[in-house]
Structures are given as C-alpha cells and as structure tokens.
C-alpha positions as CSV (number, residue, x, y, z in Angstrom):
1,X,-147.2,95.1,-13.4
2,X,-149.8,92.7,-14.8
3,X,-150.1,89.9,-17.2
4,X,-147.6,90.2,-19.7
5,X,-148.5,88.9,-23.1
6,X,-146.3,85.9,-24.8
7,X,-145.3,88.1,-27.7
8,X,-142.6,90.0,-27.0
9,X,-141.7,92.2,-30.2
10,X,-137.9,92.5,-31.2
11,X,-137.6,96.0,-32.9
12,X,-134.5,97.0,-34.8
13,X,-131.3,97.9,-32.8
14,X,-133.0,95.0,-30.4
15,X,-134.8,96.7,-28.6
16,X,-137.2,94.2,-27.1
17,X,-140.8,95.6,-26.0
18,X,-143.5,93.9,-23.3
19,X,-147.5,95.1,-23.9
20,X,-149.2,94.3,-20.6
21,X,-152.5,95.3,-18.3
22,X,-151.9,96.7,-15.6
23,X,-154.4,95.4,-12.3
24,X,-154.6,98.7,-11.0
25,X,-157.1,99.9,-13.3
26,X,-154.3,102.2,-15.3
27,X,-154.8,99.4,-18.6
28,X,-152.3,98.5,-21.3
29,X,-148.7,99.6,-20.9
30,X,-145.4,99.0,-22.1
31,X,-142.0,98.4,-20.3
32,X,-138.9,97.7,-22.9
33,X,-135.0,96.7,-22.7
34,X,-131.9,98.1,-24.8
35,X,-130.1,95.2,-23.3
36,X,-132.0,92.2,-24.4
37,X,-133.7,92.0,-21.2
38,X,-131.4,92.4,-18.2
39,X,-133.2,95.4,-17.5
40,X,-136.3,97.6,-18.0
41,X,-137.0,100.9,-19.3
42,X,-140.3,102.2,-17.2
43,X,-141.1,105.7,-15.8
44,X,-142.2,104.1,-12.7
45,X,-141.0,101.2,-10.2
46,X,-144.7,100.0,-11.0
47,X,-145.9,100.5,-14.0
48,X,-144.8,100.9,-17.7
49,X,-145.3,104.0,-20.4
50,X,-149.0,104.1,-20.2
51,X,-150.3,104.0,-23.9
52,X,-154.1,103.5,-24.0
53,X,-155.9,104.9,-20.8
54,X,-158.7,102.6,-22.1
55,X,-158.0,99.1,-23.4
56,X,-156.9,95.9,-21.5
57,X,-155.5,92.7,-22.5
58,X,-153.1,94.3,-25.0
59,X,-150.9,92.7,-27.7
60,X,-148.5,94.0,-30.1
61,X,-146.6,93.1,-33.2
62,X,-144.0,95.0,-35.2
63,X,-144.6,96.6,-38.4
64,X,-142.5,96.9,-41.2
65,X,-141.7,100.4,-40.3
66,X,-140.0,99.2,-36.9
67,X,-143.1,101.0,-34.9
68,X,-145.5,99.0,-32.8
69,X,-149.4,98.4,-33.5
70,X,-151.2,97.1,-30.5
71,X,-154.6,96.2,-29.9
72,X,-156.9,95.9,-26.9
73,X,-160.2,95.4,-25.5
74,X,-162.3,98.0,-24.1
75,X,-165.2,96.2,-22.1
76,X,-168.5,97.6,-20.2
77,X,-169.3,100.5,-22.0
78,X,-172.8,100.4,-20.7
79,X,-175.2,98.6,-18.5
80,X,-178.1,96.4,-18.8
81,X,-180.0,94.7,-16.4
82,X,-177.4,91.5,-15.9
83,X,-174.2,94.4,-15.3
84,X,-171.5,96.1,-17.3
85,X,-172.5,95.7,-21.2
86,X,-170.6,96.3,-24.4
87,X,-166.9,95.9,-25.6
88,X,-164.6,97.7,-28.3
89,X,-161.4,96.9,-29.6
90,X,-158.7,99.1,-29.8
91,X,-155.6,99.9,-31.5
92,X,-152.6,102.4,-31.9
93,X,-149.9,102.4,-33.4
94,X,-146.6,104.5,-31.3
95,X,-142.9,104.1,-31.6
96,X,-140.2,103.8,-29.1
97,X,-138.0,106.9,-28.9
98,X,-134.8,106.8,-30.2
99,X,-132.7,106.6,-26.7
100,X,-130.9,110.6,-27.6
101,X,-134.7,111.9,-27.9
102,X,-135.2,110.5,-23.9
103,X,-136.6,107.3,-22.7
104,X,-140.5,107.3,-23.9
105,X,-142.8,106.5,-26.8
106,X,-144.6,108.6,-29.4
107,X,-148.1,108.0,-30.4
108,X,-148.5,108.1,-34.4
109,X,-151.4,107.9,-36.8
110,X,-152.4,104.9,-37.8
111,X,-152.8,104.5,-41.8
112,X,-148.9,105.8,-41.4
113,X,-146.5,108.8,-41.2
C-alpha cells in the first residue's frame, strides 16, 4: 500500500474507511474495517478496492448520505518541452457495500441517487 491520508472517514455502523495511492502505479484505493480497525477488508494482500484508475493523492470525507466523495489529482496529461504537463482533479462519489451484498464498493453518480 502507499501513503495513507490522515482522514480516516467513520461511516455509520463504524465502518472505518482509508483512501490511499498506491506506488505501483494502480492510483487511489480504499481498504476499510468492520471492526474499528483490527483488521482490513481488501481484495488483495497488496492493494485495496481500486476506485479511480486515474487520480493519486486521494482524500475522502463522508456525506450526509453515509457514502464517500473523494477527490484526487490526475497529473501529466501532456508534454512540453521541460516533461510531463498538465493536471486535473478528480472526484467520485461510491459507497461501501452493505457486508450481505459481498465485501466491495459501488460507484454512484455524483449530484446523488
């Protein structure tokens, strides 16, 4: 895993959620805990539920709705004579699945349901 940010979301029924970049080049993902953090939901030994193939240096908040927003950084989109050029910022909006629906998120619109 990579850097994980200082914010770590609580969403209701506690579960606690972790945005981070991963340094392999796969970008933002997310790892979260049912059990307030003694362990860590993740489809992989090394990396979390990729969420934006794209963006790095992710960070998330909660919404009023219980779903997550994050937002990233997605730098060198082109080149220019000095190197890589260009950055956007990106943002999504997903829930955690309930844990009956399986262990994964679900990407959602974001202006809402």
């Amino acid at each position: 895993m990579g850097f994980p940010c200082d914010n770590l979301p609580v969403l209701p029924h506690g579960v606690v959620s972790v945005v981070c970049c991963d340094l392999s080049g796969n970008h933002s993902h997310l790892i979260y805990s049912r059990d307030n953090g003694k362990s860590w939901i993740k489809p992989a030994k090394d990396r979390g539920f990729q969420f934006d193939p794209l963006a790095t240096y992710p960070d998330a908040c909660m919404l009023e709705d219980g779903n997550l927003f994050v937002v990233g950084c997605h730098e060198g989109l082109g080149k220019n004579k000095y190197g890589p050029a260009g950055a956007e910022v990106t943002a999504m909006r997903f829930r955690i699945k309930d844990v009956n629906k399986g262990e994964s998120i679900e990407s959602l619109p974001i202006g809402g349901p």
